[in-house]
N, C-alpha and C positions, 0 to 999 in steps of 0.2 A: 812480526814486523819485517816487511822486506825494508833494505838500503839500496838505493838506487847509487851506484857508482857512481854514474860520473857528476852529480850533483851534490847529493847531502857530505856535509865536511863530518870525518870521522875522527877521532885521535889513536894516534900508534903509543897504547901502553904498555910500558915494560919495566915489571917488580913496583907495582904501581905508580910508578912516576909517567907523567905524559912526554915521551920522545917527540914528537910532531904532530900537528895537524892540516890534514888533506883530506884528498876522495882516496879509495881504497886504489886506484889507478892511480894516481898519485905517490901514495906509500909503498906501493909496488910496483913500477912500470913496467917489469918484465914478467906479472904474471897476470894470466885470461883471466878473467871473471865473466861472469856473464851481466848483462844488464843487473839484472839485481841479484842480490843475494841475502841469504836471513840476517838476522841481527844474531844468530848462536852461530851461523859461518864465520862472520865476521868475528866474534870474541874467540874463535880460535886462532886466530892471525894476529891476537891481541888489541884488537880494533875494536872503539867503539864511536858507534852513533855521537856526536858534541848533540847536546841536548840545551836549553834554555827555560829558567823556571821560571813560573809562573808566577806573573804580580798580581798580587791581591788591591784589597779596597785600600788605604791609605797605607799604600806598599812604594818605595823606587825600585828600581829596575838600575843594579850597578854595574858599570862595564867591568869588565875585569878580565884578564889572559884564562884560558878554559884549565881548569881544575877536575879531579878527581875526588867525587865524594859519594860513600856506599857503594862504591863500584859503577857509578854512571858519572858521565865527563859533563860538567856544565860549563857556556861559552857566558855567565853571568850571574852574580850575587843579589839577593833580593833583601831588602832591609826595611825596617815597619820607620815610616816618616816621624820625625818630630813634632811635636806640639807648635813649636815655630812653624816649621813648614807647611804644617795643617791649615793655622792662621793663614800663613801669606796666600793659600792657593782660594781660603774663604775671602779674603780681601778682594780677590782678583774677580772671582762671581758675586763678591755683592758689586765692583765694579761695573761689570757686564752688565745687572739687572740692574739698575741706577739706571745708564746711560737708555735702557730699553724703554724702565718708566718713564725718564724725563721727554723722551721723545715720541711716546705714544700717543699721545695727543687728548684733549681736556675736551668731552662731553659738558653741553650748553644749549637746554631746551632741543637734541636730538639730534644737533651741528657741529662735528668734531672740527676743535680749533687746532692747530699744529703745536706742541709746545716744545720743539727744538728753537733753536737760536734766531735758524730765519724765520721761521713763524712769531716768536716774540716781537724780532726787529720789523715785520709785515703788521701786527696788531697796533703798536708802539707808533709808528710811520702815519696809518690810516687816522686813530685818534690824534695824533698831533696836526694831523691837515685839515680834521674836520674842528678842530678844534681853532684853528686860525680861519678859517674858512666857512664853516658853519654847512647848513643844509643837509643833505644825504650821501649817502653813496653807495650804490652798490656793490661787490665784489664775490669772487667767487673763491669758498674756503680750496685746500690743497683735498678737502675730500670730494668734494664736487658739488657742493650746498654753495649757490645762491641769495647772499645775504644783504637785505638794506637795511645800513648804519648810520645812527646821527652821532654826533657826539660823543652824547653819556650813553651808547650802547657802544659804541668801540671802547672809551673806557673802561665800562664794565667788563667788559668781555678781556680787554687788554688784561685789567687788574685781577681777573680769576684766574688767567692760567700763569699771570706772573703767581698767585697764591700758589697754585695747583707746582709751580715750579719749588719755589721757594720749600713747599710741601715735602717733598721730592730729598730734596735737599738735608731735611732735618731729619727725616728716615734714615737717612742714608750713612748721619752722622751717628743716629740714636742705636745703629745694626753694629757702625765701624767699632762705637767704645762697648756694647757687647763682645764682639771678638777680641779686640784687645784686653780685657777683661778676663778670659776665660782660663781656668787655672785648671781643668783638665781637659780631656781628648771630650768626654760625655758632656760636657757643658758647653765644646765648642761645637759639635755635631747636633745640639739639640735647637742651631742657631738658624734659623730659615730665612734667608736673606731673598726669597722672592713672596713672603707675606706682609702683609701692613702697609701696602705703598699704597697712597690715595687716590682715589680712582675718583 
C-alpha cells in the first residue's frame, strides 16, 4: 500500500500511544518525502495510515477520537445495533412502503384511480356533484383514462379505493404490532413489510 502524503491522515505513534494525527508533511515538516511512500516507510517513522472499519448489516458506525488496536490506528468503533434500534429503522420502512402503497393507485376494470388524498378528495367531489346534479360526466383519470360517470359509478369507484385505502391502513397496522411484538433479532428480520399490501 502506498500513502499519498499530502492527503491520507496518518497517526504519529509512540510506545503505542497515538501522539497526533496529520499527513506525514504534517508530522514532519521539515522532512522530504516524496509523493507517496509505502506504508512499511511510513511505520518506520512510527506512522500509520488512520484507517476506518467497516460496518456491517445491522452494525452503527461510532464516532470516536482514533485509537490504536492490533497495531492499526482506527479514526471509528463499530457496534451490532439493538433490538430497539432494529425495530425503529423496521418502523421507518414499513413507513416508507405504506405511504408508497397508499398512493399507488387502485385498478378498476383496467382504469387506475389515484388513491392519495387529492385523488380521494377529486372522486369524493365528482360523486357529490353528480349526485346533486344527476346525469353524466365525463373526466379524465391522473393516468390518462377518459372516463363517463353517473352517479353510482363515481360512488362506486369512490368507495373502492376509500376500501382499497382503508385496506392499506389495516396492513399497515397489522405489520406495526408484528414489529412491536418481536422478542428477538430472527423474528424481527423475518418481518417483510413490503408483502401483503392489497393491490
Amino acid at each position: 500500500m502506498k500513502i499519498k502524503t499530502n492527503i491520507t491522515p496518518v497517526a504519529h505513534v509512540v510506545n503505542d500511544e497515538i501522539v497526533v494525527v496529520g499527513t506525514m508533511q504534517s508530522l514532519f515538516p521539515r522532512t522530504s518525502f516524496t509523493a507517496y511512500i509505502s506504508e512499511e516507510q511510513a511505520k518506520t517513522f512510527g506512522c500509520f495510515p488512520v484507517e476506518k472499519k467497516d460496518v456491517g448489516e445491522n452494525q452503527v458506525d461510532v464516532k470516536t477520537e482514533p485509537y490504536l488496536q492490533d497495531g492499526v490506528v482506527y479514526e471509528n468503533q463499530v457496534r451490532n445495533t439493538t433490538l430497539a434500534e432494529r425495530k425503529a429503522v423496521k418502523t421507518r420502512n414499513l413507513r416508507t412502503e405504506a405511504r408508497r402503497v397508499r398512493n399507488a393507485g387502485f385498478v378498476i376494470n383496467g382504469v387506475t384511480f389515484q388513491t392519495d388524498r387529492e385523488g380521494q378528495q377529486d372522486l369524493s367531489q365528482l360523486a357529490d356533484i353528480l349526485g346533486r346534479k344527476g346525469g353524466t360526466q365525463e373526466f379524465v383519470t391522473r393516468s390518462g383514462h377518459v372516463v363517463n360517470a353517473d352517479y353510482n359509478t363515481a360512488l362506486a369507484v369512490r368507495d373502492a379505493v376509500e376500501d382499497y385505502v382503508l385496506a392499506t391502513y389495516a396492513h399497515e397496522a397489522k405489520l406495526q404490532k408484528e414489529i412491536d411484538g418481536a422478542k428477538t433479532m430472527t423474528a424481527l428480520k423475518n418481518i417483510d413489510v413490503t408483502v401483503g399490501w392489497p393491490s
